[in-house]
C-alpha positions in Angstrom: 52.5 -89.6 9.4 55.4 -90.4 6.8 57.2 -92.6 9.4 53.8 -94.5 10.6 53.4 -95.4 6.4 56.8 -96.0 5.2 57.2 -99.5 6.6 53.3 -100.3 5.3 54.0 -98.7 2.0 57.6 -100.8 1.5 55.9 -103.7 3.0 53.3 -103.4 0.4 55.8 -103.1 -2.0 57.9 -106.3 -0.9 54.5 -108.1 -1.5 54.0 -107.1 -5.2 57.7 -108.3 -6.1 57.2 -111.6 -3.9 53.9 -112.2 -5.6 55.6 -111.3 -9.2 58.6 -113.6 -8.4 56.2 -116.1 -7.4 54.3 -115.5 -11.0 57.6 -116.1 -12.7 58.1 -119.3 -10.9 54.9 -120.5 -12.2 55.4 -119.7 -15.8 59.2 -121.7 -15.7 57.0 -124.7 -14.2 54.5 -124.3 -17.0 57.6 -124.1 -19.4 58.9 -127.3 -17.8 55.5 -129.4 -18.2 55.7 -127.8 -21.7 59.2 -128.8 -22.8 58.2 -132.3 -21.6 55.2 -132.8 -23.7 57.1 -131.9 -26.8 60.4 -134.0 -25.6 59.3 -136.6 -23.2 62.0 -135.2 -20.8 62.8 -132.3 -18.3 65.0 -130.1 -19.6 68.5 -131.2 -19.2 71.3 -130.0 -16.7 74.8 -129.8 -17.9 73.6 -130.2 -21.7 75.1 -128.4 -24.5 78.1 -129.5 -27.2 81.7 -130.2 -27.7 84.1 -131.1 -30.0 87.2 -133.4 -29.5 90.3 -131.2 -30.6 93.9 -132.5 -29.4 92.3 -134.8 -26.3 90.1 -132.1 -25.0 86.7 -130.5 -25.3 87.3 -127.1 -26.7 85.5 -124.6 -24.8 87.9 -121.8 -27.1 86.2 -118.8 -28.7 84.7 -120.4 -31.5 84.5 -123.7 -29.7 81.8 -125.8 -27.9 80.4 -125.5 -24.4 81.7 -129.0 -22.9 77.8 -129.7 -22.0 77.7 -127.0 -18.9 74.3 -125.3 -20.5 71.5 -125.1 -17.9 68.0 -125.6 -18.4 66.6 -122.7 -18.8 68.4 -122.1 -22.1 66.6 -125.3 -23.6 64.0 -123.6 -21.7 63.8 -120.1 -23.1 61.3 -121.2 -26.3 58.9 -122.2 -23.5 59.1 -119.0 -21.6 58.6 -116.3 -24.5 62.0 -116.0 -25.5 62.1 -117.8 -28.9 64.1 -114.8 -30.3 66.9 -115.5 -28.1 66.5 -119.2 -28.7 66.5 -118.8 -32.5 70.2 -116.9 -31.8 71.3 -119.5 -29.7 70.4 -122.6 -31.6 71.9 -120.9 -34.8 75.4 -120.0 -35.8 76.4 -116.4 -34.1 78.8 -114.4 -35.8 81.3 -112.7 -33.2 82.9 -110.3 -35.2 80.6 -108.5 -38.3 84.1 -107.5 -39.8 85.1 -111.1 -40.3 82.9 -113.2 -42.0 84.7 -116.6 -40.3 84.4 -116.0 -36.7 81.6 -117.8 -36.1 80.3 -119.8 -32.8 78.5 -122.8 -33.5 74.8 -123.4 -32.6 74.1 -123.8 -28.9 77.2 -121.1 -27.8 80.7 -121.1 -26.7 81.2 -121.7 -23.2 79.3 -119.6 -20.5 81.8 -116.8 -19.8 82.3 -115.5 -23.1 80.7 -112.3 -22.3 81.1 -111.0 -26.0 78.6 -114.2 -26.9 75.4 -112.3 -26.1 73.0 -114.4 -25.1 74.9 -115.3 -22.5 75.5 -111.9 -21.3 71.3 -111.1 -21.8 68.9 -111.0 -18.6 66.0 -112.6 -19.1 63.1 -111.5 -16.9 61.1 -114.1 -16.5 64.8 -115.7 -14.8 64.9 -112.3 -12.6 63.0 -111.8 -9.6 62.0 -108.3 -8.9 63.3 -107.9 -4.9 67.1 -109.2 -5.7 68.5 -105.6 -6.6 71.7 -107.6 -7.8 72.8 -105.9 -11.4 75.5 -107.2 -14.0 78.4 -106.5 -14.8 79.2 -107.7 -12.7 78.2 -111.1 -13.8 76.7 -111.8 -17.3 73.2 -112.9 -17.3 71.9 -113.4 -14.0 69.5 -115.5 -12.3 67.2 -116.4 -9.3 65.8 -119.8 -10.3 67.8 -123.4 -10.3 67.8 -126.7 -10.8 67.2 -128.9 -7.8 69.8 -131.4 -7.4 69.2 -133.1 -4.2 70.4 -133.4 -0.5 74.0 -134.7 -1.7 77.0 -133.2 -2.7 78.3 -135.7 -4.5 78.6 -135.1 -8.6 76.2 -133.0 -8.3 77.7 -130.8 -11.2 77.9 -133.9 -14.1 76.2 -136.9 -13.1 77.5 -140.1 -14.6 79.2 -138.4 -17.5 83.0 -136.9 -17.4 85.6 -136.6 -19.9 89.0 -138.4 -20.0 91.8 -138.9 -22.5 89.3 -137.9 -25.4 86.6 -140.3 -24.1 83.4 -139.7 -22.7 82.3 -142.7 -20.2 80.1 -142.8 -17.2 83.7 -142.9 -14.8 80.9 -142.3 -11.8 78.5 -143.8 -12.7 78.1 -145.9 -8.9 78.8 -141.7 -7.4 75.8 -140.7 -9.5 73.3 -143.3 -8.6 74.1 -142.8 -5.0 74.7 -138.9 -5.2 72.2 -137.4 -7.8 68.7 -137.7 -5.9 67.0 -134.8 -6.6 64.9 -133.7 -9.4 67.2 -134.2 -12.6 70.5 -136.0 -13.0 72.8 -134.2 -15.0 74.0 -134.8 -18.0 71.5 -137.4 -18.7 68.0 -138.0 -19.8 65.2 -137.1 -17.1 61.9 -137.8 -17.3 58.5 -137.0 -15.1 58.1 -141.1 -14.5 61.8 -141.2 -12.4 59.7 -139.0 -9.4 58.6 -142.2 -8.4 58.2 -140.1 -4.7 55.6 -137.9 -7.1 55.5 -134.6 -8.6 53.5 -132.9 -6.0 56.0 -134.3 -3.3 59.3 -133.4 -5.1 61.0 -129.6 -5.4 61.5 -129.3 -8.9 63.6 -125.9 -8.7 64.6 -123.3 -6.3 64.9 -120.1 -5.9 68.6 -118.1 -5.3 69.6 -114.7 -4.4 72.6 -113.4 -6.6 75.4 -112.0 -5.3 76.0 -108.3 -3.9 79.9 -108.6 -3.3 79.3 -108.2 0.3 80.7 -112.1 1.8 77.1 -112.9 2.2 77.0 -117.0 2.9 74.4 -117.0 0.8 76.0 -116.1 -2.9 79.4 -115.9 -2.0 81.0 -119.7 -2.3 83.1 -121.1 -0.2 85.8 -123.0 -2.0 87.9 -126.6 -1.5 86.1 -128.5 0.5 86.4 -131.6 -1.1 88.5 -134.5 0.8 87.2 -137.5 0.1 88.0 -138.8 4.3 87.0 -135.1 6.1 85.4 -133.1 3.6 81.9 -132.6 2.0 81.3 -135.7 1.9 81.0 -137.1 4.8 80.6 -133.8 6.4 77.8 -130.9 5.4 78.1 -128.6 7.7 82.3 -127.9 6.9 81.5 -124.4 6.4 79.7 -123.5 9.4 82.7 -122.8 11.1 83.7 -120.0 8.3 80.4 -117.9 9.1 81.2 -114.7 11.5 79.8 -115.3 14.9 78.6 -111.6 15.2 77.0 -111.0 11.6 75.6 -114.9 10.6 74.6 -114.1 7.3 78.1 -113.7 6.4 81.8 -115.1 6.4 84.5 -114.0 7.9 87.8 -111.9 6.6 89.5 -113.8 4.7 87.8 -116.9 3.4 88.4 -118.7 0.0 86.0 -118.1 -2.4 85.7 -117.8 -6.6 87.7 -114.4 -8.1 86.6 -113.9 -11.7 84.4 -111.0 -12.5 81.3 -113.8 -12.8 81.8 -116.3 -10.2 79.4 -115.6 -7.9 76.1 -116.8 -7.1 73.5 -116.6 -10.0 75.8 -114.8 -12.6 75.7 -117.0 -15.4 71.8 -117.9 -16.0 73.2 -120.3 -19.0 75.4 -122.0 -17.1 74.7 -125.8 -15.0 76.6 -125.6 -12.0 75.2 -125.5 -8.4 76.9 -122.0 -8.0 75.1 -120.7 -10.9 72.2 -122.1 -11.4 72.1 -125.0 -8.7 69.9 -125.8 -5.6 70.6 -128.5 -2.9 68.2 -129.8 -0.2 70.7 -130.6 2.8 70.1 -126.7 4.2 67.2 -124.9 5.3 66.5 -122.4 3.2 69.3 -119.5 3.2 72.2 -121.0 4.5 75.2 -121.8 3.1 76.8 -122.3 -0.4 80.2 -124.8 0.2 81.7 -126.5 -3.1 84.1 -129.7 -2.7 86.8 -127.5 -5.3 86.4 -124.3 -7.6 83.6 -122.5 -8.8 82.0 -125.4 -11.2 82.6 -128.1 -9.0 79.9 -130.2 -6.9 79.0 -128.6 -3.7 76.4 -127.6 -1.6 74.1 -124.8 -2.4 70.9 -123.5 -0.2 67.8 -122.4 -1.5 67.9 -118.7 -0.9 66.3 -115.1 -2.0 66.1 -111.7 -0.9 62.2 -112.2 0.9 61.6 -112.3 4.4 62.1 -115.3 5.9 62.2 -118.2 3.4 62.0 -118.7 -0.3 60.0 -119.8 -3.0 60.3 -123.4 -4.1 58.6 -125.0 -8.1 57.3 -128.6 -7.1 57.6 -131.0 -9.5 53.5 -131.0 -10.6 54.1 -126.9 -11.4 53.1 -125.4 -7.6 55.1 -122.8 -5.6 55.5 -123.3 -2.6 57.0 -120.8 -0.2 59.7 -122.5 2.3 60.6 -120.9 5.2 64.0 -120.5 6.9 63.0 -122.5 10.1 61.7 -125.9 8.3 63.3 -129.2 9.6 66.5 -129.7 8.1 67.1 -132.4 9.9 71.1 -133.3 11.1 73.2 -131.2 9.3 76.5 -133.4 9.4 75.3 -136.7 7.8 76.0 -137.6 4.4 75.5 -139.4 1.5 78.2 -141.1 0.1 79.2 -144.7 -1.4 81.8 -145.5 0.6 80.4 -144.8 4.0 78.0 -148.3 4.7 75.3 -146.1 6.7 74.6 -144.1 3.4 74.4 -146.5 0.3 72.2 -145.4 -2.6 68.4 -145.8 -1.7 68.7 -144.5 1.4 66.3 -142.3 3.1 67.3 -138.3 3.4 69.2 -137.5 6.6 68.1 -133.9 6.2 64.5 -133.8 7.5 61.2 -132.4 5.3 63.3 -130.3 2.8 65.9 -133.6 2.3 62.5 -135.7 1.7 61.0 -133.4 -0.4 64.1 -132.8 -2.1 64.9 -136.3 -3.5 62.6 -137.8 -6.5 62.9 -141.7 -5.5 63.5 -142.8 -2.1 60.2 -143.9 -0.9 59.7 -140.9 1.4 55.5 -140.1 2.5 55.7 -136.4 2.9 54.4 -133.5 1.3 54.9 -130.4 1.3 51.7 -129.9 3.4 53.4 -131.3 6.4 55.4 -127.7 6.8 
């Protein structure tokens, strides 16, 4: 009798945290909707501060972030997190026995694990079947950004810092590149969906990572030639999976060190590794960045359900995606200097592509799954 109910009774189980993930989905989409009634904008990507000190942003101790914050830290007074917002937005004192080390307001970069609100799991960020704890990692997450069906700049947008100067260096990369919900680093508002909020994949939802080489959470690093590599090429990594166990990659394969630079391990932080979804996969495939672990890159929706993963559409629905919808031809691209891809164009990458991209003129919906 034990063995007939065990499966019913973890099933049943599995059901309660899907529905409970699915519940925190909803209230970061209500958060969303609320943060752009008070703004007039979505919550930025790759926001944050700096500080010009000796050419650079400083990203030291007592420094600036260099503008890597994610939404959901703008996000958390939306979510029932003010207190953690009020310690964020304020000055933070690192060390109680000195009265001068202070971080500014908005935080030091992401990995300063003694800066804790960075270090703090949030629960409504969480979902309840990814048994992923930190350390390792700081504060974790299962919900990002959606930032299209392209690899290109999808960690900065426009923006990027040279010789102590902020400019829009690629800007023409951006405004062929950034197609999905937000553009990072700049100003995003409800009206740019032009495809509309119903038809457009807000955020989606990541597994973190175990340490076990899954595909999934474990990144794949340096695949960024301009002539042969992510670019002009999505499915690079495919040939690093293991044959016999396809939800992983082989012996050997390059992929982030540090203690949090894996999948979901920094919920403050705006990279597609951390807190980054792309649209060029079906839903738990790959994650494959053009450098190092804050770089541009592809990364798959993904979670620790059965089958699929949830998905925030732009108008505050969750949808749930599953692991066989059209994904259309995995080795196209979308980059400037190839003619067949210049920016406008339609998604290569079937529904999830389409409904993945805010502008491009694309009828679909999500009901056509």
């Amino acid at each position: 009798m034990v063995g007939l109910l065990l499966p019913a009774v973890q099933a049943a189980r599995e059901a309660a945290r899907r529905m409970s993930c699915g519940n925190n989905f909803k209230q970061i989409g209500l958060g969303i909707h609320n943060y752009h009634a008070a703004y007039d904008q979505i919550p930025n990507q790759a926001g944050g501060t700096f500080r010009i000190r000796n050419d650079r942003p400083i990203d030291y101790i007592f420094g600036h972030n260099e503008r890597v914050l994610s939404f959901l830290v703008g996000l958390t007074p939306f979510v029932e997190q003010q207190a953690l917002w009020e310690v964020i937005s304020n000055k933070f004192q690192a060390d109680p026995a000195d009265a001068a080390s202070f971080w500014q307001p908005m935080g030091p970069a992401t990995y300063h694990a003694a800066y804790t609100p960075w270090a703090t799991n949030v629960s409504t960020y969480r979902c309840p079947s990814d048994p992923g704890q930190s350390p390792p990692g700081l504060g974790r997450t299962n919900y990002g950004m959606n930032l299209g069906d392209s690899s290109q700049v999808n960690h900065v947008g426009a923006w990027v810092y040279s010789n102590g100067v902020w400019s829009t260096a690629n800007l023409n990369s951006a405004r062929a590149g950034c197609r999905g919900f937000v553009v990072p680093r700049s100003i995003s508002r409800f009206r740019d969906v032009l495809d509309g909020l119903s038809n457009t994949i807000a955020c989606g939802e990541l597994a973190t990572d175990l340490g076990d080489r899954d595909k999934r959470t474990e990144a794949n690093l340096n695949k960024g030639t301009f002539t042969t590599g992510l670019y002009v090429n999505s499915a690079l990594c495919d040939a690093d999976v293991d044959p016999l166990r396809p939800r992983f990659w082989k012996v050997g394969i390059v992929s982030p060190t540090g203690a949090t630079q894996k999948r979901g391990f920094r919920w403050a932080h705006s990279a597609p590794l951390y807190t980054g979804v792309t649209t060029a996969m079906a839903p738990n495939d790959v994650v494959c960045l053009t450098s190092d672990h804050v770089s541009s890159g592809y990364a798959s929706i993904s979670s620790r359900h059965q089958g699929g993963a949830h998905v925030l559409m732009g108008d505050g629905a969750v949808k749930y995606i599953t692991d066989s919808v059209n994904a259309g031809t995995r080795k196209d691209c979308v980059y400037t200097s190839n003619p067949l891809r210049p920016p406008g164009s339609p998604s290569p990458f079937g529904l999830i592509g389409s409904l993945g991209t805010r502008a491009n003129s694309e009828v679909v919906s999500f009901d056509s799954l």
